[in-house]
RODO-957392 format. One record per residue: chain; x, y, z of N, C-alpha, C in turn; residue in three letters; residue number from 1. Coordinates in Angstrom, 3 decimals. Layout:
BEGIN
<rec A; <X; Y; Z>; <X; Y; Z>; <X; Y; Z>; ala; NUM>
...
// end
This chain:
BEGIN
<rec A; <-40.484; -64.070; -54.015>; <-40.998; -65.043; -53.063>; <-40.388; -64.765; -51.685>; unk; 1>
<rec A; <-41.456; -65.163; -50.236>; <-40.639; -64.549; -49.451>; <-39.969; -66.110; -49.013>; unk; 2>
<rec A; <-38.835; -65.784; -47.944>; <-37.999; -66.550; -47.486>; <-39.027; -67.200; -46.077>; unk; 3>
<rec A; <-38.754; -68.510; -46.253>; <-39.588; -68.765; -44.784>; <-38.552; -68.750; -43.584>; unk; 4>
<rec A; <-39.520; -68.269; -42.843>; <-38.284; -68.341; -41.407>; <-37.676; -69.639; -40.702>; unk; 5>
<rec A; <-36.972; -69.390; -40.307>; <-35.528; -70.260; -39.753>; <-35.994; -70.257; -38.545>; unk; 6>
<rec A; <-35.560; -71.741; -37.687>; <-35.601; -72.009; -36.658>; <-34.871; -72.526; -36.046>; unk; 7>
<rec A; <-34.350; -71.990; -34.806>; <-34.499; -70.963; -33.911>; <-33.879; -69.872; -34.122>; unk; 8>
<rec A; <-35.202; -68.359; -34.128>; <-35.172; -67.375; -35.093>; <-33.562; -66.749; -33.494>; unk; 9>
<rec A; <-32.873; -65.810; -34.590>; <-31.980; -65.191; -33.571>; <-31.906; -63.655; -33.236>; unk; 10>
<rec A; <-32.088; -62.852; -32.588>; <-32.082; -61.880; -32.432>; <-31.903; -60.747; -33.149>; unk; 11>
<rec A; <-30.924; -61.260; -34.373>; <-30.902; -60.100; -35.612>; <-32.137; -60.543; -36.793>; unk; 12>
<rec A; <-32.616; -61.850; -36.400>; <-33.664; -62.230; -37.284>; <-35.013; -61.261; -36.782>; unk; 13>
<rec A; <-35.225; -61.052; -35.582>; <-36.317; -60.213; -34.825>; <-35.980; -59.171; -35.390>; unk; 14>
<rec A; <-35.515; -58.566; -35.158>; <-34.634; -57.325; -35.487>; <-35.536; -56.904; -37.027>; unk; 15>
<rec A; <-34.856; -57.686; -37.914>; <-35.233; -57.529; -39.072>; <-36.527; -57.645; -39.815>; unk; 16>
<rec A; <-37.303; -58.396; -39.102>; <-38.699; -58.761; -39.157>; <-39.638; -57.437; -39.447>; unk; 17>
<rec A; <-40.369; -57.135; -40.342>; <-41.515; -56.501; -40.689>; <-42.324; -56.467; -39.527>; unk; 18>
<rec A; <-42.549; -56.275; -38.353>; <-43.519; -56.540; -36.973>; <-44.067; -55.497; -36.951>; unk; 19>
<rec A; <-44.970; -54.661; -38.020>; <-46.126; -53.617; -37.371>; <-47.172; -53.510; -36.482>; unk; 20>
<rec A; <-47.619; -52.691; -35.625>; <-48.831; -53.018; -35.005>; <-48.234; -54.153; -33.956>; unk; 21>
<rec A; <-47.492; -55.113; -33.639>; <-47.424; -55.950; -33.230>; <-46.192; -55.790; -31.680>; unk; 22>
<rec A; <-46.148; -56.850; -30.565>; <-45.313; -56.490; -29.603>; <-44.725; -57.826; -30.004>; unk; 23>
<rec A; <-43.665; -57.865; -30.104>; <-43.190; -59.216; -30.105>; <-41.647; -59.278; -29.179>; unk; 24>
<rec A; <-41.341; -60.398; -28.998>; <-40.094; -61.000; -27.850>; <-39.544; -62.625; -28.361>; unk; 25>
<rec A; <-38.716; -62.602; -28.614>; <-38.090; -64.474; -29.308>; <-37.612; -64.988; -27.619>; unk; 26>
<rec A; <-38.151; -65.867; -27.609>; <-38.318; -66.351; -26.437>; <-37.545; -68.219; -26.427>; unk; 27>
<rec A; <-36.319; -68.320; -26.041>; <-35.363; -69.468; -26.743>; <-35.394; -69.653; -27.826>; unk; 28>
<rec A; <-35.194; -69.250; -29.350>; <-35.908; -68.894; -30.134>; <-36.830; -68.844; -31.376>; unk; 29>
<rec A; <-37.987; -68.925; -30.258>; <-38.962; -69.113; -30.895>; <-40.098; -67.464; -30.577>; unk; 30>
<rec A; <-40.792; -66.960; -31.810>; <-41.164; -66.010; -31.509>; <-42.572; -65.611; -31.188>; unk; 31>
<rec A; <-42.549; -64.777; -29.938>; <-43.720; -64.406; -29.552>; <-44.448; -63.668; -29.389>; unk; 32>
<rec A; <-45.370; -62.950; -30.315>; <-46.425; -62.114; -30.791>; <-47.594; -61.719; -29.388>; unk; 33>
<rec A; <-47.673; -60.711; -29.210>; <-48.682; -60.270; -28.501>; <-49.247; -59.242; -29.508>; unk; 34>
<rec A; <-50.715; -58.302; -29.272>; <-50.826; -57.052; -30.134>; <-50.382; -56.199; -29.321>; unk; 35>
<rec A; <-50.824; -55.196; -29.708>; <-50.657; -53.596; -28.806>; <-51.144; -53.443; -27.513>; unk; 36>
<rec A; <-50.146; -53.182; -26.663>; <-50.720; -52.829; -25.025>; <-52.120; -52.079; -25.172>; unk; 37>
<rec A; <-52.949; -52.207; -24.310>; <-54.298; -51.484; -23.748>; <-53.591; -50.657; -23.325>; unk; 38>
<rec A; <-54.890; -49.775; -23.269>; <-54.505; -48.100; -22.361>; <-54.688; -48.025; -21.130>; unk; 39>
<rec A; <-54.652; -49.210; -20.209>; <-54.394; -48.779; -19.256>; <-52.892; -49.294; -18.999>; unk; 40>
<rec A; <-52.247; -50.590; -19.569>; <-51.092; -51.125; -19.472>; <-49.613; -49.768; -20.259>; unk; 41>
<rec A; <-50.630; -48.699; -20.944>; <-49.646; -47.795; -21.215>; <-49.583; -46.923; -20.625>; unk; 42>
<rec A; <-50.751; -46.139; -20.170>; <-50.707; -45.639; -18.921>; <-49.707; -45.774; -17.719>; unk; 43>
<rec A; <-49.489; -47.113; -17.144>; <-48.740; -47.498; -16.419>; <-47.280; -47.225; -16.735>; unk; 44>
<rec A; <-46.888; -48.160; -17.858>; <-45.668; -48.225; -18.500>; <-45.474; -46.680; -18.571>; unk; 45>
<rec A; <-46.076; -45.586; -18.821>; <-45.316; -44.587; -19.008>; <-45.176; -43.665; -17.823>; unk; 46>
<rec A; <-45.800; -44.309; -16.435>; <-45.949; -43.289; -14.937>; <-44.575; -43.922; -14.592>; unk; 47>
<rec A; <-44.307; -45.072; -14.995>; <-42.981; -45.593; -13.560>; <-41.445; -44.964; -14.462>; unk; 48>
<rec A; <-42.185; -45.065; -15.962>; <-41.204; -44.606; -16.668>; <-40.773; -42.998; -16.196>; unk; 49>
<rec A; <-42.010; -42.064; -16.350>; <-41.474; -41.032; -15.610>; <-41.057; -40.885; -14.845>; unk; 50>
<rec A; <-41.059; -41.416; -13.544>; <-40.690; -41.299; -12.034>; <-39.288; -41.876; -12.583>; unk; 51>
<rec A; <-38.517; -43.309; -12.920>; <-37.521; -43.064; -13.233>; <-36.573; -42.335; -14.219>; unk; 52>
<rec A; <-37.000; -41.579; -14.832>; <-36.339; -40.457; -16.004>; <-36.484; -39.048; -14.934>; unk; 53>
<rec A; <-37.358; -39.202; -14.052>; <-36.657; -37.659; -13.458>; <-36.093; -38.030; -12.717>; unk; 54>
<rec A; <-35.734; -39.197; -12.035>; <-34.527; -39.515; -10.911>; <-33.586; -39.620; -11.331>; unk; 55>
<rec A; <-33.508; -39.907; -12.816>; <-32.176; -40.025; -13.893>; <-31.921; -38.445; -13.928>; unk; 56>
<rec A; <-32.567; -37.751; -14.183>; <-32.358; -35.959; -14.418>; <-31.402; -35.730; -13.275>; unk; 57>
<rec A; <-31.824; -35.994; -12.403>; <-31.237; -35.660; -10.985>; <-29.898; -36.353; -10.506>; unk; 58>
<rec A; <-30.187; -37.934; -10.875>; <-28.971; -38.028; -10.208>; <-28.966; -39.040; -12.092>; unk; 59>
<rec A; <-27.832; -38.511; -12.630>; <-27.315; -38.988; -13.803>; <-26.360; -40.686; -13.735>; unk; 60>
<rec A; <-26.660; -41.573; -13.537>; <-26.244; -42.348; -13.267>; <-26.328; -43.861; -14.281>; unk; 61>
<rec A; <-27.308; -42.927; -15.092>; <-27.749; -44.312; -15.888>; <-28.669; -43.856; -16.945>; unk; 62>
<rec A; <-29.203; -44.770; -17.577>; <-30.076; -44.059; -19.068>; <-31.464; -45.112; -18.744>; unk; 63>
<rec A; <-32.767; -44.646; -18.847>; <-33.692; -45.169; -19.076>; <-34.187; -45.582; -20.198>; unk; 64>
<rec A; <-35.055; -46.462; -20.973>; <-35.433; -46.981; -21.708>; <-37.276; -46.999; -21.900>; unk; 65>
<rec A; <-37.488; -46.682; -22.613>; <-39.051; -46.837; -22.275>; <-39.363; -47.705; -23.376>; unk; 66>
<rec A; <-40.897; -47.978; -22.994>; <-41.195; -49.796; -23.499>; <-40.863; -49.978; -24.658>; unk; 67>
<rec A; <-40.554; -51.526; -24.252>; <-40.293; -51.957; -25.743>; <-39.207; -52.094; -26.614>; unk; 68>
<rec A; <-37.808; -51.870; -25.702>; <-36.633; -51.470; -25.516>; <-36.501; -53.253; -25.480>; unk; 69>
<rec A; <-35.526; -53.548; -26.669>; <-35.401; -55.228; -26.971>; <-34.045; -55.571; -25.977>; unk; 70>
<rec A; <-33.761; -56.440; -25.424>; <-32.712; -56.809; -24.229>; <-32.423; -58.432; -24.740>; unk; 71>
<rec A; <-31.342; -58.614; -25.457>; <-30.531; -59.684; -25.629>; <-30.556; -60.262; -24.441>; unk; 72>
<rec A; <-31.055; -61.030; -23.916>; <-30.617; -61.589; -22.200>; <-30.161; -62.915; -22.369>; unk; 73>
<rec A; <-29.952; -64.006; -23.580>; <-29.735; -65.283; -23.839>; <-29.078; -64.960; -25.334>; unk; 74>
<rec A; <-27.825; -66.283; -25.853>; <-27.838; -66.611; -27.003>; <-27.609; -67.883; -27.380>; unk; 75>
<rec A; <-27.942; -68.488; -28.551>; <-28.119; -69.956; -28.847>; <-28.756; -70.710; -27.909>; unk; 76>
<rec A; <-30.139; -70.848; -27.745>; <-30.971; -70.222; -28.557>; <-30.915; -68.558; -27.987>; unk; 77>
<rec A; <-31.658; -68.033; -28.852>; <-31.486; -66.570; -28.399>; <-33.045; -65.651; -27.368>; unk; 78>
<rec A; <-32.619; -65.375; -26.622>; <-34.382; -64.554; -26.067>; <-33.491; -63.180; -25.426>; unk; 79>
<rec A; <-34.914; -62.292; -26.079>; <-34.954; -61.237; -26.321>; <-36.045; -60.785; -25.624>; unk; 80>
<rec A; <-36.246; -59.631; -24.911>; <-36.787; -59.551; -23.885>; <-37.510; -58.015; -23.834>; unk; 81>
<rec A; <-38.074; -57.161; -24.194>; <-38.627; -56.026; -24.170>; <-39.974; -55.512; -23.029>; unk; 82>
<rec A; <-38.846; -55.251; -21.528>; <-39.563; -54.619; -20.909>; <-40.725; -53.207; -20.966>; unk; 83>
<rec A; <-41.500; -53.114; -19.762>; <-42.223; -51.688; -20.076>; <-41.321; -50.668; -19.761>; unk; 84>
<rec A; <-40.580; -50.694; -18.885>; <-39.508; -49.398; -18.625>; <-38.197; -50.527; -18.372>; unk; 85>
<rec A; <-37.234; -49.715; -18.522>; <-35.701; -50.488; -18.019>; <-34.916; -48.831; -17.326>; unk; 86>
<rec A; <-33.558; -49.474; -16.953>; <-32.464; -48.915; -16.589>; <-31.633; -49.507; -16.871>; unk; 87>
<rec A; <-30.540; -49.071; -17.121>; <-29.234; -48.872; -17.610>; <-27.896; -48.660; -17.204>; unk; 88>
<rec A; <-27.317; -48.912; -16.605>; <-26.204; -48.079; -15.841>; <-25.314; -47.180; -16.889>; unk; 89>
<rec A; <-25.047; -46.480; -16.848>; <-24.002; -45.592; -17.165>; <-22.978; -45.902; -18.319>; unk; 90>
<rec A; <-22.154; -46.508; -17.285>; <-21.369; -47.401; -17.428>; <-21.305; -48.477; -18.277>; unk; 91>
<rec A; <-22.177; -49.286; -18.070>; <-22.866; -50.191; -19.253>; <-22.893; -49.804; -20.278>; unk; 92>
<rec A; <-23.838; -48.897; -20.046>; <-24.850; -48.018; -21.717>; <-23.479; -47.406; -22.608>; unk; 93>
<rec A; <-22.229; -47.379; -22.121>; <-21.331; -46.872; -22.994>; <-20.797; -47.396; -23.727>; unk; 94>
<rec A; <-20.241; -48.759; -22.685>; <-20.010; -49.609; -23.566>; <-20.396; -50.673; -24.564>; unk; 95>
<rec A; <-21.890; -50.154; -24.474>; <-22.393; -50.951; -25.895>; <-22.443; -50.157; -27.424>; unk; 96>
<rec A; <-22.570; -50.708; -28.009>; <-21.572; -49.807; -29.291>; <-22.439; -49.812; -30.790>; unk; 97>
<rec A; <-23.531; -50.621; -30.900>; <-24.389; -50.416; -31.911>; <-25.552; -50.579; -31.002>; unk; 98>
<rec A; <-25.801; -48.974; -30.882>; <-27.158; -48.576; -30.010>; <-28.284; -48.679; -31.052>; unk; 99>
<rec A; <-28.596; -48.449; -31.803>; <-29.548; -48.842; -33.319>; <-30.199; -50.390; -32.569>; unk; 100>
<rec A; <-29.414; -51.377; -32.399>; <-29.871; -52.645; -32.622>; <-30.608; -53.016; -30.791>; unk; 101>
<rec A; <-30.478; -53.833; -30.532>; <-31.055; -54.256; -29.470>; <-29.735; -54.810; -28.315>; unk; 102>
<rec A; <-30.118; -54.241; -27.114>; <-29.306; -54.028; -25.924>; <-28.515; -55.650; -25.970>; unk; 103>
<rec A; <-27.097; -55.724; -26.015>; <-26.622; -56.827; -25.392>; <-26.087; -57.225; -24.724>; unk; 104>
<rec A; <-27.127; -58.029; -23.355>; <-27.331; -58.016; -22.423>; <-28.701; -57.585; -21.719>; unk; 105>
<rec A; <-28.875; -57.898; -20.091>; <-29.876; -57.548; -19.673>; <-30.101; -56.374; -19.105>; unk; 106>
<rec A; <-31.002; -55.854; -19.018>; <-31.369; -54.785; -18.085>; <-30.421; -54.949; -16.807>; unk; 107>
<rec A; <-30.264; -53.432; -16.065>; <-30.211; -53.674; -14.892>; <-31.100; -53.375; -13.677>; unk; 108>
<rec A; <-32.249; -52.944; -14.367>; <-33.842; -52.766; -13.859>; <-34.428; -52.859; -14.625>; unk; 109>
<rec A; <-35.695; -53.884; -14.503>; <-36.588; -54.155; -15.902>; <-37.985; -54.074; -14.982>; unk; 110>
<rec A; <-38.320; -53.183; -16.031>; <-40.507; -53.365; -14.922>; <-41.094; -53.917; -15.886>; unk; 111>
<rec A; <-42.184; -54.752; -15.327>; <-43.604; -55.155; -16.119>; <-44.632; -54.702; -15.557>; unk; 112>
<rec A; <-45.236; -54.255; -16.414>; <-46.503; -54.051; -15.878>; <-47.753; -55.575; -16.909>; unk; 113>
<rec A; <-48.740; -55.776; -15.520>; <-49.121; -56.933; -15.844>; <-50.637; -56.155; -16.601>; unk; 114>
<rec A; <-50.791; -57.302; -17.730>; <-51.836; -57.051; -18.778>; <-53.215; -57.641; -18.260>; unk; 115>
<rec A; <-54.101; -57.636; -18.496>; <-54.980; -58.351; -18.122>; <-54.813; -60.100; -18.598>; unk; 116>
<rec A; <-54.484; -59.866; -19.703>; <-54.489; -61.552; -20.640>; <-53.213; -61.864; -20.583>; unk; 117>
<rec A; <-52.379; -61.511; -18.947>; <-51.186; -62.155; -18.561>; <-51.157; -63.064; -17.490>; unk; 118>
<rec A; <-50.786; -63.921; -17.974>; <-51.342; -65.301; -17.184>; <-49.476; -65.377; -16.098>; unk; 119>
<rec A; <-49.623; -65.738; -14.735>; <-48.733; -65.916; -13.722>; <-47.542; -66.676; -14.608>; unk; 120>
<rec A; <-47.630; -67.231; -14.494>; <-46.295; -68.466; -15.623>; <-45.877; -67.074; -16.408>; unk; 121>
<rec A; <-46.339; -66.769; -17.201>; <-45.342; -65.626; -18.204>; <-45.060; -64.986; -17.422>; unk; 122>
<rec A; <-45.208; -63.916; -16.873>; <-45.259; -63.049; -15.868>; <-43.857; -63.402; -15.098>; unk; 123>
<rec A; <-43.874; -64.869; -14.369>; <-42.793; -65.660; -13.718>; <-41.828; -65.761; -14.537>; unk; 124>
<rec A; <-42.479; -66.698; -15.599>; <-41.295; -66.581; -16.560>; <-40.055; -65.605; -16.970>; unk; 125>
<rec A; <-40.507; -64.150; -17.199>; <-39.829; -63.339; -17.487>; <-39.278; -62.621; -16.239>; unk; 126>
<rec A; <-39.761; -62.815; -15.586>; <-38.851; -62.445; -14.036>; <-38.065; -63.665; -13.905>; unk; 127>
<rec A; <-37.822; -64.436; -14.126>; <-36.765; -65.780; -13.988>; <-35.589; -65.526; -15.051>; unk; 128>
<rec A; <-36.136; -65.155; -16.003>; <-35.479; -64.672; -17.301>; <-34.386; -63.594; -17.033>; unk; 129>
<rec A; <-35.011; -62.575; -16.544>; <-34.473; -61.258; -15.976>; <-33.144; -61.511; -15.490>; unk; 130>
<rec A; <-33.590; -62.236; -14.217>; <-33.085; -62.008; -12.768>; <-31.595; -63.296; -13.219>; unk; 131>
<rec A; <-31.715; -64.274; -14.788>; <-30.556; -65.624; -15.090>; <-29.920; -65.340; -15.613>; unk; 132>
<rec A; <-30.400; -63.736; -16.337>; <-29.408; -62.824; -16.784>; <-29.044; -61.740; -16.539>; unk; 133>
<rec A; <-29.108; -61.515; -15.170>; <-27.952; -60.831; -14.317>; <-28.479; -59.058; -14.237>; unk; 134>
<rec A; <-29.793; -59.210; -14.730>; <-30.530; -58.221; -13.909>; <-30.894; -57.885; -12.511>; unk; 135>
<rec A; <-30.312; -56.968; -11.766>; <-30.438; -57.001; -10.434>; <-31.636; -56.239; -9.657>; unk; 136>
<rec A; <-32.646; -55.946; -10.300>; <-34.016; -55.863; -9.640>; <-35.132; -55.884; -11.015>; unk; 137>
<rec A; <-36.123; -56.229; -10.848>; <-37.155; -56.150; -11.247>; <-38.420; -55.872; -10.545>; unk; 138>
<rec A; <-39.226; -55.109; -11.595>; <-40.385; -54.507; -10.802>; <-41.549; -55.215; -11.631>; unk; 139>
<rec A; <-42.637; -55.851; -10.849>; <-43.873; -55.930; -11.470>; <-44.930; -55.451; -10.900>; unk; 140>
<rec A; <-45.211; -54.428; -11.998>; <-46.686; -53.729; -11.449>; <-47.789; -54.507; -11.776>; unk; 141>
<rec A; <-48.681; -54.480; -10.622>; <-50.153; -55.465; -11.073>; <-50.949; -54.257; -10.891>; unk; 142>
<rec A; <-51.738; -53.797; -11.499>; <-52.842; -52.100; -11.678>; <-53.980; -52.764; -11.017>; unk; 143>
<rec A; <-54.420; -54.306; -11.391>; <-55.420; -54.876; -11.006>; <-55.461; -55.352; -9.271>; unk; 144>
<rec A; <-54.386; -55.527; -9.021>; <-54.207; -56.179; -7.460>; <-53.698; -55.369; -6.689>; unk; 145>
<rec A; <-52.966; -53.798; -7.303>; <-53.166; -52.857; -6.584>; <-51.607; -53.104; -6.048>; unk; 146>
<rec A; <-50.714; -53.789; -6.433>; <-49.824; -54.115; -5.524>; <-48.316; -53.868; -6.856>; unk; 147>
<rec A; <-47.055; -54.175; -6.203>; <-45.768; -54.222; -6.847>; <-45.038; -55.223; -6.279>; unk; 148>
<rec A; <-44.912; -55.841; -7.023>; <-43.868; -57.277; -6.585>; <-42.132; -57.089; -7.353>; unk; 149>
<rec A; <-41.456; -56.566; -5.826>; <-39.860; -57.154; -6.240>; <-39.293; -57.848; -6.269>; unk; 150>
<rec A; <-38.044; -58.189; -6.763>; <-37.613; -59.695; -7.002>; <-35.856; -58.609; -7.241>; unk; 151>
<rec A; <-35.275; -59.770; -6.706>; <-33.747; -59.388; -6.715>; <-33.077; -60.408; -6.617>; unk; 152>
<rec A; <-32.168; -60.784; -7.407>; <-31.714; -62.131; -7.243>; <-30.875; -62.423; -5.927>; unk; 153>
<rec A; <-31.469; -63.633; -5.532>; <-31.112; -64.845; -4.213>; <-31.853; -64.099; -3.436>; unk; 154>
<rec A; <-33.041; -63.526; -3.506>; <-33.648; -63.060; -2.280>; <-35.140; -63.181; -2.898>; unk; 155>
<rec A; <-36.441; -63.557; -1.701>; <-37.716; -64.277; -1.924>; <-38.029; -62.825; -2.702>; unk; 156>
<rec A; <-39.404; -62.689; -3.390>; <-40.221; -61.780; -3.608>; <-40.757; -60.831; -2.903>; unk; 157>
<rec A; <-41.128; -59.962; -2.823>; <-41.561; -58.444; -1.783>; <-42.895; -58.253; -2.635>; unk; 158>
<rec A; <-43.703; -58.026; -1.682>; <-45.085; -57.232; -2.123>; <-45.153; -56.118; -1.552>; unk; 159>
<rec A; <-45.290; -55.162; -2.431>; <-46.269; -53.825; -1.828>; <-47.623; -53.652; -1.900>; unk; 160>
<rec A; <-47.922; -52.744; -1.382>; <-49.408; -52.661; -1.399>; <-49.455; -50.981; -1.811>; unk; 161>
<rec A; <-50.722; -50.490; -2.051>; <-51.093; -49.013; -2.796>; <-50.510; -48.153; -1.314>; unk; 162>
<rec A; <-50.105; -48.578; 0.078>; <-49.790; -47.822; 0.941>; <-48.375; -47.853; 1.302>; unk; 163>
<rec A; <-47.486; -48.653; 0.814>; <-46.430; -49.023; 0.804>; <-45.366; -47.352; -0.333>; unk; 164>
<rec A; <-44.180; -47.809; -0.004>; <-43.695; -46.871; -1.026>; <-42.153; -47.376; -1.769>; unk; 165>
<rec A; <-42.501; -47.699; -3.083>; <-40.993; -48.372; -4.126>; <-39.810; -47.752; -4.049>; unk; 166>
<rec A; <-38.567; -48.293; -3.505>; <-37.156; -47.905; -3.421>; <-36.434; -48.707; -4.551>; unk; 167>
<rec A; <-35.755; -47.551; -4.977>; <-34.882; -48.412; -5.690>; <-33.580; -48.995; -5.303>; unk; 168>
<rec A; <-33.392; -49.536; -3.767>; <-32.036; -50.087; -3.322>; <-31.322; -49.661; -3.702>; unk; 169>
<rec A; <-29.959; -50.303; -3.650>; <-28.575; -49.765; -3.592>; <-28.249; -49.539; -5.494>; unk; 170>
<rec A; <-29.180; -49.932; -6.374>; <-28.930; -49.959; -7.989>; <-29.826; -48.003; -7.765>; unk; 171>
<rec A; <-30.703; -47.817; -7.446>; <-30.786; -46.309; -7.559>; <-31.380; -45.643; -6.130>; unk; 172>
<rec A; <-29.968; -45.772; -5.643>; <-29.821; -45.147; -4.063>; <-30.564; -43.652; -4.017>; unk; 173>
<rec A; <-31.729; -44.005; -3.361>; <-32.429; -42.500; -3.207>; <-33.970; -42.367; -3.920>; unk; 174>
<rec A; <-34.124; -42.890; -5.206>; <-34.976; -43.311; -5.533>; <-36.396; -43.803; -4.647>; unk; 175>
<rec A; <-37.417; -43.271; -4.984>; <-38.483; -43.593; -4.244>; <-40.079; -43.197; -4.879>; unk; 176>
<rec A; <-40.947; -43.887; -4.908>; <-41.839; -43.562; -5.639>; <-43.350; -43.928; -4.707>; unk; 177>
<rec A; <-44.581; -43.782; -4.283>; <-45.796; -44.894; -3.853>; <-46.121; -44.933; -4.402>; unk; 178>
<rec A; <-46.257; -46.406; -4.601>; <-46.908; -47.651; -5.112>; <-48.136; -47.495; -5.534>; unk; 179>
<rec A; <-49.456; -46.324; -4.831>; <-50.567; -46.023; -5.416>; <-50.038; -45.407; -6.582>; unk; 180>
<rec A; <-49.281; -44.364; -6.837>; <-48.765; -43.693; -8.104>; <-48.992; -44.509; -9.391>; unk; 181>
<rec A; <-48.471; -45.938; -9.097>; <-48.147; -46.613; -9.853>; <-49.356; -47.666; -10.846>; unk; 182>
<rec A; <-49.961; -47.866; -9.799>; <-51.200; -48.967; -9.428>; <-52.634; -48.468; -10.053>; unk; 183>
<rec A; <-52.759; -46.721; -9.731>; <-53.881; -46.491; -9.761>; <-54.246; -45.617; -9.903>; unk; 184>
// end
């Protein structure tokens, strides 16, 4: 017989979960099921991912993550957080010590790229999420609006546009990518 789940599920409960086919994130914790990204939302997820893995080649400073990469960012209740690309610092990434399981702690760059059947509130949500647990930039790509919205904590939001071009500030000094790359 199976065991019914416990509430509020905790991060090694995700963990352990049978989730095929499925994207899921425990969100205070309670858990939340999406299906499989579209191809154009992977598409995306895997262009910004490249652009940061060869800036990692170059200047070694940190470890990238590509989607889907689970991020402890809360506990009791617990939320768990699986960006489309992340970063890592170095430094960080060493001292975590059961790499198998899911990052604890947040990103220190987390991107989204936005889905079509992603409604503003989530979207917000998880940039609020990010940025309360001590992630110091986030990127959201919109493919549809053509644009990239940054967010850095205590400072308003930034829009780009497809003519504009993405820096990664003082977290990856040198870093630079346009925003059409990204978008379209």
């Amino acid at each position: 017989m199976t065991e019914p789940l416990r509430r509020p599920l905790t991060a090694e409960d995700l963990y352990d979960l049978p989730l095929d086919d499925v994207r899921a994130e425990l969100v205070r914790g309670d858990l939340v099921c999406e299906p499989p990204a579209g191809f154009e939302h992977g598409v995306r997820s895997t262009e910004i991912g490249y652009h940061l893995r060869r800036f990692i080649e170059d200047h070694p400073i940190g470890l990238v993550c590509g989607a889907e990469t689970g991020f402890v960012l809360f506990r009791d209740p617990d939320t768990v957080r699986a960006p489309d690309a992340a970063f890592v610092t170095r430094e960080r990434a060493e001292r975590f010590a059961e790499k198998e399981k899911y990052f604890e702690g947040a990103p220190d760059l987390a991107t989204e790229v936005v889905s079509p059947g992603d409604s503003r509130r989530e979207v917000a949500e998880k940039v609020r999420d990010y940025l309360a647990a001590g992630t110091r930039l986030v990127w959201v790509i919109d493919p549809r609006r053509g644009t990239v919205t940054v967010h850095r904590p205590e400072a308003g939001p930034e829009i780009l546009g497809p003519d504009d071009l993405l820096e990664g500030g003082d977290l990856l000094s040198g870093f630079s990518v346009p925003v059409s790359r990204l978008v379209g």
